[in-house]
VEXDREN-2710 file (C-alpha; in Angstrom, 1 decimal):
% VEXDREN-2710
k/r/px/py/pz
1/UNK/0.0/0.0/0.0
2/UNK/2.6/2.4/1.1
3/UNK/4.9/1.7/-2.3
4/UNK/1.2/2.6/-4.6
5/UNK/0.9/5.8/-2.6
6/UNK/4.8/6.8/-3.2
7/UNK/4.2/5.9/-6.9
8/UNK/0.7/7.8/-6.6
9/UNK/2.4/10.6/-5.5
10/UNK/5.1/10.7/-7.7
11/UNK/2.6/10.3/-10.4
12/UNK/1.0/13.6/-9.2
13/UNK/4.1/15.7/-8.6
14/UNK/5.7/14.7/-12.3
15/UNK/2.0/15.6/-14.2
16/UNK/2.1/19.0/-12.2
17/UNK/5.2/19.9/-13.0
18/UNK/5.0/18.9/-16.8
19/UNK/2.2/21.4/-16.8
20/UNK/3.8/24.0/-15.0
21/UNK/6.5/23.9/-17.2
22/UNK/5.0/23.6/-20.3
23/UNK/3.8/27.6/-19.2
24/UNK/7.1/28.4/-18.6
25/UNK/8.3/26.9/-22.3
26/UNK/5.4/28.7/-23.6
27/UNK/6.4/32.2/-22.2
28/UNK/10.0/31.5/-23.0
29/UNK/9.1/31.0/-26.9
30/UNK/7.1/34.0/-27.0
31/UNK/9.7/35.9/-25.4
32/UNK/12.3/34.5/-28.1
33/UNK/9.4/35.2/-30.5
34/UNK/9.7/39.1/-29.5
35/UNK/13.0/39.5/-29.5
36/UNK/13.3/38.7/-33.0
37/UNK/9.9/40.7/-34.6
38/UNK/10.9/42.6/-37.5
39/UNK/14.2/42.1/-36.7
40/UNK/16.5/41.9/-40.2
41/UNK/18.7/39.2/-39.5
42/UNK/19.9/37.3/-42.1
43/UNK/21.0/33.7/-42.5
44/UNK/24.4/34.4/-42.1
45/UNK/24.2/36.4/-38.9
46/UNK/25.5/34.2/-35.8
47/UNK/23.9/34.2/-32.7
48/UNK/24.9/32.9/-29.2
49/UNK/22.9/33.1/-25.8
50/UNK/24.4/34.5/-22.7
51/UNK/23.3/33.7/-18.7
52/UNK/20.5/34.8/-17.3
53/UNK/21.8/35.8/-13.8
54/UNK/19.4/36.5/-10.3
55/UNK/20.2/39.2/-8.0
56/UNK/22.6/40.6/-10.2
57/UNK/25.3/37.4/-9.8
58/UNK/24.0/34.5/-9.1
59/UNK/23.1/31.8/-11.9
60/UNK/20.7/28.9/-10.9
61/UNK/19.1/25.8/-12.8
62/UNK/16.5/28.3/-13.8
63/UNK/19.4/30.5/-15.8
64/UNK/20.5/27.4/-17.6
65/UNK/16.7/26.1/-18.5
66/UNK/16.0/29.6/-19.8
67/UNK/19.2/29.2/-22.1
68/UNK/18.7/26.0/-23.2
69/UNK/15.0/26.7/-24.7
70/UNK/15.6/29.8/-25.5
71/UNK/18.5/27.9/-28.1
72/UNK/16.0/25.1/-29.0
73/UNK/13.6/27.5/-30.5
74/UNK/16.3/29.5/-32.0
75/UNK/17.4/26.5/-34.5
76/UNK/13.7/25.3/-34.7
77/UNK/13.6/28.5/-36.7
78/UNK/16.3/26.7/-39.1
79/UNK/17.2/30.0/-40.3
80/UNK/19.6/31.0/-38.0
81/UNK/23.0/30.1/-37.2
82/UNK/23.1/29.5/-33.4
83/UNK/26.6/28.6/-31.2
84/UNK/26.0/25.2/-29.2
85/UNK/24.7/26.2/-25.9
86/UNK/27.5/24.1/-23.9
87/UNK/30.5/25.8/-25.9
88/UNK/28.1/29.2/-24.8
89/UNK/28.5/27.9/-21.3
90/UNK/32.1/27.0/-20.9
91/UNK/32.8/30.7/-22.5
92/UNK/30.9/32.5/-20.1
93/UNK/32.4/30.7/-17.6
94/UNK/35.7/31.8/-18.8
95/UNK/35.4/35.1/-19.3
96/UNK/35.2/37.5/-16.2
97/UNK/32.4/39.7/-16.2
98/UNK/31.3/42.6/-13.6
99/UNK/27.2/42.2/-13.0
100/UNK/27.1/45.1/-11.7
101/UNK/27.5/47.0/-14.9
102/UNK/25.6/46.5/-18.0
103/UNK/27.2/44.3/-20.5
104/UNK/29.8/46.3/-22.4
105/UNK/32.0/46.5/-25.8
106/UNK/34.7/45.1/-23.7
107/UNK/33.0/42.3/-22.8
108/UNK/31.2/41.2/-25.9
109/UNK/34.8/41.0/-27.7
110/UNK/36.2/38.9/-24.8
111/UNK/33.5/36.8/-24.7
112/UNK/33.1/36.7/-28.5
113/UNK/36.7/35.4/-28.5
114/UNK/36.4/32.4/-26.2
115/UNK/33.3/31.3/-28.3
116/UNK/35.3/31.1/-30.9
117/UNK/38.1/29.5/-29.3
118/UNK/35.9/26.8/-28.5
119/UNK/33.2/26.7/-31.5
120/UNK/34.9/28.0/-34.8
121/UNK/31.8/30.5/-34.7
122/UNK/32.2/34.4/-33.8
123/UNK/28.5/35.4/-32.5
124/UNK/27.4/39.1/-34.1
125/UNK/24.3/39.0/-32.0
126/UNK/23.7/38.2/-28.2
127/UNK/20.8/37.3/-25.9
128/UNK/21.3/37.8/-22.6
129/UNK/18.7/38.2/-19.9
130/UNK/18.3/38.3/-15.9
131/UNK/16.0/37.0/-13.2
132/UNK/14.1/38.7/-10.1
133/UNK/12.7/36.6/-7.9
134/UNK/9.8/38.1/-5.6
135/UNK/8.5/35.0/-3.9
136/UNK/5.2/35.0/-5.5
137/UNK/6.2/36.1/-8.8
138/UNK/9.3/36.0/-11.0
139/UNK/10.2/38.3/-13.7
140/UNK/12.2/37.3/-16.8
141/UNK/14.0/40.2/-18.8
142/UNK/15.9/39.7/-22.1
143/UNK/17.9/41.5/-24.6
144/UNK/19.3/41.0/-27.9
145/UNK/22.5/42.9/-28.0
146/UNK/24.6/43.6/-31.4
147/UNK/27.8/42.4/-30.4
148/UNK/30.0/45.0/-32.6
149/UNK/28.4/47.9/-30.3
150/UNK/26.9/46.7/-27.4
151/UNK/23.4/48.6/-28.4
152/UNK/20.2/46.9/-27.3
153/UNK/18.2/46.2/-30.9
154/UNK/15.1/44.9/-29.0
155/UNK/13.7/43.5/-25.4
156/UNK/11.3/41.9/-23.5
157/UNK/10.0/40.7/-20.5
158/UNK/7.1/38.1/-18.9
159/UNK/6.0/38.0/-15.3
160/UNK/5.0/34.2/-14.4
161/UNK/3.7/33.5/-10.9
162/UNK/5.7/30.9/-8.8
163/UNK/5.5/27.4/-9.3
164/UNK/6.7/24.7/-7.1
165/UNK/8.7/23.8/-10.8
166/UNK/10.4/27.9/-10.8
167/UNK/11.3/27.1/-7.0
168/UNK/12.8/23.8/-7.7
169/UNK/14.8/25.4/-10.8
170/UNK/15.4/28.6/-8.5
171/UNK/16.5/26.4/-5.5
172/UNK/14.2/28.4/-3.4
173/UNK/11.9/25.7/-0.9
174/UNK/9.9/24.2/-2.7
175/UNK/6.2/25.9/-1.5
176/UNK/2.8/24.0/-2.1
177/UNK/1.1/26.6/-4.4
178/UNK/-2.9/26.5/-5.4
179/UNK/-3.8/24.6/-9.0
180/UNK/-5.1/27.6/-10.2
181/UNK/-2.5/29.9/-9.7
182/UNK/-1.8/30.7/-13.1
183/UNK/-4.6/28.8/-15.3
184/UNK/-6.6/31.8/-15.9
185/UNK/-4.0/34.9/-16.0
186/UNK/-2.1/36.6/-18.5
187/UNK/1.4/37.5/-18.8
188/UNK/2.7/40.2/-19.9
189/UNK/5.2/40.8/-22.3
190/UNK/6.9/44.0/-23.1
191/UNK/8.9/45.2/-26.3
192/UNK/11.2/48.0/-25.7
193/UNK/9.7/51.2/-26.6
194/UNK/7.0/49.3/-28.4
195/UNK/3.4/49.1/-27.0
196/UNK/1.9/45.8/-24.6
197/UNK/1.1/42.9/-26.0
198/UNK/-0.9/40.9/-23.8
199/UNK/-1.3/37.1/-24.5
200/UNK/-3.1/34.6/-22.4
201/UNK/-0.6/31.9/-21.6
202/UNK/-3.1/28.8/-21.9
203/UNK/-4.1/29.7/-25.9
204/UNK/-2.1/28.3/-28.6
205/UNK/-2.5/30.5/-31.1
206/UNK/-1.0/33.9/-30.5
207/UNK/-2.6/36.8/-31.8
208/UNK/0.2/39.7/-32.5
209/UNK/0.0/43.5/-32.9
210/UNK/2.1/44.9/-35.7
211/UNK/5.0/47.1/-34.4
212/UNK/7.0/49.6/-36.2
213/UNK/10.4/48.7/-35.5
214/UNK/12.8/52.1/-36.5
215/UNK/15.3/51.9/-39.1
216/UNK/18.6/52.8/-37.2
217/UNK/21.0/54.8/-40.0
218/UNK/24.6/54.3/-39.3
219/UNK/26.3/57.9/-39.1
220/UNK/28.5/57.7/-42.5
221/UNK/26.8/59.5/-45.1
222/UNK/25.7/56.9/-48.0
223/UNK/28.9/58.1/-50.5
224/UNK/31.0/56.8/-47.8
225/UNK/29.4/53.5/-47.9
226/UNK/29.8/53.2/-51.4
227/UNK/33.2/51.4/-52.6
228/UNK/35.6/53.2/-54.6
229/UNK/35.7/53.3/-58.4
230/UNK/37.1/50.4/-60.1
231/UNK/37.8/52.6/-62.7
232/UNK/41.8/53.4/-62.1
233/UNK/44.9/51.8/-63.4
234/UNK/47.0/48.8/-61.6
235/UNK/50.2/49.7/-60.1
236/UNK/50.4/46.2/-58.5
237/UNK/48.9/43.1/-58.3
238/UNK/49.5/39.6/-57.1
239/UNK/47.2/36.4/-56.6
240/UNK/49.2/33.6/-56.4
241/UNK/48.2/32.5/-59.7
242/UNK/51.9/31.6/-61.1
243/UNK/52.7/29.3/-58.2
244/UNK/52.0/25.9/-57.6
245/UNK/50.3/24.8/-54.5
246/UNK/52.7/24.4/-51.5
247/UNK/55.5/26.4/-53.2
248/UNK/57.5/28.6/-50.8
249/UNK/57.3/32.1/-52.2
250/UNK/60.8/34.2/-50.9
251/UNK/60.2/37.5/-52.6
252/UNK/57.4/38.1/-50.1
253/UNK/58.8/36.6/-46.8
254/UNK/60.3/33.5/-45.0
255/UNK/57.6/30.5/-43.9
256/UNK/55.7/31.2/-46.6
257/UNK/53.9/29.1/-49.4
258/UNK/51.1/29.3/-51.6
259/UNK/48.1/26.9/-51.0
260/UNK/45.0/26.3/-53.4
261/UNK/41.7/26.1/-51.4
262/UNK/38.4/24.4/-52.5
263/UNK/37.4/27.7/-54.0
264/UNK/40.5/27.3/-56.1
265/UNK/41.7/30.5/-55.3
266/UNK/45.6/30.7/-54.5
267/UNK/46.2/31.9/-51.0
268/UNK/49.1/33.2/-49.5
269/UNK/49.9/31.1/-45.8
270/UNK/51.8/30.0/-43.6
271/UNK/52.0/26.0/-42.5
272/UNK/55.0/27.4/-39.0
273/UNK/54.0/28.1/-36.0
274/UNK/53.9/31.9/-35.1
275/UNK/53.2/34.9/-37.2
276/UNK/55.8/35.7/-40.1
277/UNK/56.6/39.5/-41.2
278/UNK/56.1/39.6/-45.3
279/UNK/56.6/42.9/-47.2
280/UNK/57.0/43.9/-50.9
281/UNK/58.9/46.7/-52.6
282/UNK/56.5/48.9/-54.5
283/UNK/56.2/52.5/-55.3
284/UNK/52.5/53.9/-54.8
285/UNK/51.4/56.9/-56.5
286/UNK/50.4/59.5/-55.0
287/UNK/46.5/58.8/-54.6
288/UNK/45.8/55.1/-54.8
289/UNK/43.8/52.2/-53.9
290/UNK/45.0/49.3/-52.1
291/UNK/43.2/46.1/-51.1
292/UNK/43.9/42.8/-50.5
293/UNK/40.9/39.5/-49.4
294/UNK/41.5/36.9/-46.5
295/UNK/39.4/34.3/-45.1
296/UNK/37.4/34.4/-41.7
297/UNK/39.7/33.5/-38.9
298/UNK/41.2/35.2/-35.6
299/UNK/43.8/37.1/-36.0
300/UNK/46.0/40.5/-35.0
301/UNK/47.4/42.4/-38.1
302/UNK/49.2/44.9/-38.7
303/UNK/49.4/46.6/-42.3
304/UNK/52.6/49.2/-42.9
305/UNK/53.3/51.7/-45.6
306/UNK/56.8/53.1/-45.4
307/UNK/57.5/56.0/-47.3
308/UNK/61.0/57.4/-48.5
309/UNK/62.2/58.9/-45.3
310/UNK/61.3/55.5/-43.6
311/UNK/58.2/57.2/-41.8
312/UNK/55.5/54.1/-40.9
313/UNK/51.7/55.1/-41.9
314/UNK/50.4/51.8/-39.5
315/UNK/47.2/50.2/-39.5
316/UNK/45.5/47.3/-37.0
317/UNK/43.7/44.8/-39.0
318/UNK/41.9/42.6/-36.2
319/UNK/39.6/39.7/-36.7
320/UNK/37.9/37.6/-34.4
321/UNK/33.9/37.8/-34.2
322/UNK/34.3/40.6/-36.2
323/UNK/36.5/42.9/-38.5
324/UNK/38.3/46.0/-36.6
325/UNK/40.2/48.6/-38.0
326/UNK/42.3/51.4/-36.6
327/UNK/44.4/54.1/-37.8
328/UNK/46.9/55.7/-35.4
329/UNK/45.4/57.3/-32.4
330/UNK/41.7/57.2/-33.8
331/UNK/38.9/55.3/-32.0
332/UNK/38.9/51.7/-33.8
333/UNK/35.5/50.7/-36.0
334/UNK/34.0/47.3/-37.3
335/UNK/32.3/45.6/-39.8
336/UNK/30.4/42.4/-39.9
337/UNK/32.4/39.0/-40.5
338/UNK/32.3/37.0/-44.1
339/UNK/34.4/34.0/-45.4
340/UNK/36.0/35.9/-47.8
341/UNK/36.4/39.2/-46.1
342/UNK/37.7/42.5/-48.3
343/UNK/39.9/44.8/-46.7
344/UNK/40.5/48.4/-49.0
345/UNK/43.0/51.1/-48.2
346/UNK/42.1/55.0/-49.8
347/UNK/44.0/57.7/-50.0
348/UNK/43.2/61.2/-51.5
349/UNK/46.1/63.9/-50.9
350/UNK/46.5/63.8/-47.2
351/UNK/43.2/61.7/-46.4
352/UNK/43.2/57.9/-46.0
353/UNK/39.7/56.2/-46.0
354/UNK/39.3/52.7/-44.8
355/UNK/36.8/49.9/-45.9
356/UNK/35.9/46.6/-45.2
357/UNK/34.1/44.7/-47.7
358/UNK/33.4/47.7/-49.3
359/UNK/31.7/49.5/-46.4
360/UNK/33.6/52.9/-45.2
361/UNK/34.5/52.6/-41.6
362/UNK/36.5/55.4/-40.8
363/UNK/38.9/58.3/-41.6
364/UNK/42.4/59.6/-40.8
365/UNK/44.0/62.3/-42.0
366/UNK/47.8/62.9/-42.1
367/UNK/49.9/65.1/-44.0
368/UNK/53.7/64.4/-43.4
369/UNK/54.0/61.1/-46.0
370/UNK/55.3/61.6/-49.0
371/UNK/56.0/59.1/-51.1
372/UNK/55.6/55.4/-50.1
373/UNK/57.9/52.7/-51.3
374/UNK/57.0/49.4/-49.5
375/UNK/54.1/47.4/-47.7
376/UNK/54.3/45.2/-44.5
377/UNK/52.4/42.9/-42.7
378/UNK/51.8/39.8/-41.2
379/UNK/51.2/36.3/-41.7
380/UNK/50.0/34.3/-39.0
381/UNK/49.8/30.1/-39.6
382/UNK/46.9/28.8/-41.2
383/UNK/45.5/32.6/-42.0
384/UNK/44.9/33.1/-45.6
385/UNK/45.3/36.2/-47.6
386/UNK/45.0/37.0/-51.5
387/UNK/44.5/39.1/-54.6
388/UNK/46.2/42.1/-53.2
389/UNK/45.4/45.0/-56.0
390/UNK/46.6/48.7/-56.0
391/UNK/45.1/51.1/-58.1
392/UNK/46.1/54.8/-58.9
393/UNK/43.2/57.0/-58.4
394/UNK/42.8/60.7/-60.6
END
C-alpha cells in the first residue's frame, strides 16, 4: 500500500510539474518570439545566448533552462546560425564579467573570443537576460544585443507566478502553491519602446499586434558607404596565380607558401607556427587604392606603408567575431564578418579612408608622407590572404 501511494504521489508531482513547465516553455518561446519581430537578421548572422543571472550574480538551474530553450527555438527557426549552448556555457564561464554594470563592448569581444576558441563560430548578435525573484512572482528580462556595439536592438519581459517547478529550478523551498494559480492569468510581455502585447498563456494561437520597429542609419553619409571606383589603373597586383600549390614564395617573406583552397583561389599562408613579417617593394602613387581578401579566422594584423624617409603610416587589421580597423590614435571601428572578407585602403592627398568589404568605416587624415615605397604585414599560420590590387586613383 505504502509503495502505490509513493508511486501515486510521484505520479501527481511529475503531471504538475510537466504542466507547470509547459507555461514556462510557452512564455520563453514567445519571449524569443519578441525578440526577434521585424528584426533583419539574415542567415548568415550568428547568434549565441548568454546567462541569465538572479540578484545581479548568481546563476541557478532556472538561468540554464532559460538558455537551453531559449536555443532550441532559436534553430527550430532553421534559419539562423546559433553557437552550441555548452560551448556558450564553458565561454561564459571563462570570461570575467562585472554584474554590476551592464554588459559592455569590452566584454562582448572577450567573450566573442572564447566562443570562438571553443566553437569556430564568432556570435554578431547576443541574448542575454536576468531574473528577479519576488517570492510569488518572477520576472524574466531579455535582450538581444549587437555584439559589434553593445546597443540593445530589442527586449522583452514576462512575469510568471511561482510554481513549485520555478522554485525547484530557483533552488528556493519548494512551497505548495494552489492549482489555479496561473490557469486563468495573462502575462505580460513588453517590447522596448513598443506598446503591450498581452497574450493569455493557456491559448495556442497567438494573436500579435504589428509594431514599427525604426530603421537605425549608421552615421556615415551613403557616399562613404559606397566602394571606390574600379575605374583606375593597376600599379600592382599579385594572386598567387603563377605558383604551384605548396610552393614557398621568398620575394614576399620567410615561412611562406602558396596553398589552393576548395574555392580554387591561390592563397598566400603559412604552414610554421607563429606569425611571419612579409613585405614587398612597390612605389605607390600618390593617390591610390590598395586592397587585399583573407578568409574568416582570428587574427591581430598589422598593415605598414613606409614612405622614403622610412616614416611608418600603420594600421591594425583585427579579426575575431568581427572585423576592426584602426588608424593611429583614432577610436577603432568594425564591420560584420564573411568567409571571404575584403579589406581596402584609400588615400586622396592627405586623407586615408578605410573599408571593409566595401563598407567605409573610418577616416584619418595625415599630411607628413610623402612618397611610399613598401608594404608590411603579417602572416600568422593557417591565416589566408590573396589578390592584393593597388590602383592609382585621378
Amino acid at each position: 500500500m505504502k509503495k502505490l501511494l509513493l508511486v501515486l504521489i510521484a505520479v501527481i508531482y511529475t503531471s504538475t510539474c510537466l504542466g507547470q513547465s509547459s507555461k514556462l516553455d510557452q512564455a520563453i518561446e514567445m519571449m524569443t518570439h519578441k525578440l526577434l519581430l521585424n528584426q533583419n537578421i539574415d542567415n548568415n548572422q550568428i547568434i549565441a545566448i548568454g546567462d541569465f543571472p538572479i540578484q545581479k550574480n548568481k546563476i541557478t538551474d532556472m538561468s540554464y533552462y532559460l538558455a537551453k530553450k531559449m536555443y532550441s527555438k532559436l534553430v527550430s527557426y532553421k534559419n539562423f546560425n546559433v553557437v552550441e549552448q555548452d560551448k556558450v556555457n564553458f565561454a561564459l564561464k571563462n570570461t570575467e564579467r562585472n554584474y554590476e554594470e551592464f554588459i559592455d563592448y569590452r566584454y562582448l569581444a572577450e567573450l566573442g573570443e572564447n566562443i570562438f576558441i571553443n566553437s569556430g563560430l564568432a556570435p554578431q548578435l547576443y541574448i542575454f537576460g536576468s531574473l528577479t525573484d519576488s517570492d510569488d512572482e518572477i520576472l524574466i528580462e531579455c535582450k538581444l544585443i549587437n555584439a559589434g556595439t553593445a546597443k540593445t536592438l530589442s527586449s522583452a519581459e514576462t512575469k510568471l507566478t511561482a510554481t513549485s517547478f520555478t522554485d525547484k529550478l530557483l533552488g528556493n523551498k519548494i512551497t505548495h502553491r494552489p492549482e489555479t494559480e496561473s490557469d486563468n492569468r495573462t502575462d505580460t510581455i513588453i517590447i522596448e519602446k513598443e506598446k503591450i502585447v498581452e497574450v493569455p498563456v493557456i491559448q495556442e494561437k497567438i494573436v500579435e499586434k504589428i509594431v514599427e520597429v525604426p530603421v537605425v542609419i549608421k552615421e556615415n553619409s551613403l557616399d562613404e558607404q559606397i566602394s571606390p571606383s574600379e575605374d583606375a589603373e593597376i600599379f600592382f597586383q599579385d594572386n598567387f596565380s603563377k605558383y604551384n600549390n605548396g610552393d614557398p614564395v621568398p620575394d614576399w617573406g620567410h615561412n611562406v607558401i602558396v596553398i589552393e583552397r576548395n574555392d580554387h583561389k591561390k592563397y598566400l599562408t603559412s604552414q610554421a607556427g607563429g606569425v611571419h613579417p612579409v613585405s614587398q617593394q612597390i612605389k605607390f602613387p600618390e593617390n591610390f587604392t590598395f586592397q587585399f581578401e583573407y578568409l574568416k579566422g582570428g587574427f591581430n594584423n598589422e598593415i605598414v606603408l613606409i614612405d622614403n624617409k622610412d616614416q611608418q603610416l600603420t594600421i591594425s587589421l583585427k579579426q575575431s567575431y568581427e572585423n576592426t580597423v584602426g588608424f593611429p590614435n583614432t577610436v577603432r571601428k568594425s564591420a560584420g564578418l564573411k568567409e571571404i572578407n575584403e579589406f581596402r585602403l584609400v588615400k586622396n592627398g592627405s586623407t586615408y579612408k578605410a573599408y571593409i568589404n566595401g563598407e567605409f568605416l573610418l577616416t584619418y587624415d595625415d599630411n607628413k608622407f610623402k612618397d611610399f615605397i613598401m608594404f608590411k604585414m603579417q602572416i600568422p599560420e593557417g591565416r589566408y590572404f590573396t589578390n592584393f590590387i593597388g590602383k592609382s586613383i585621378n
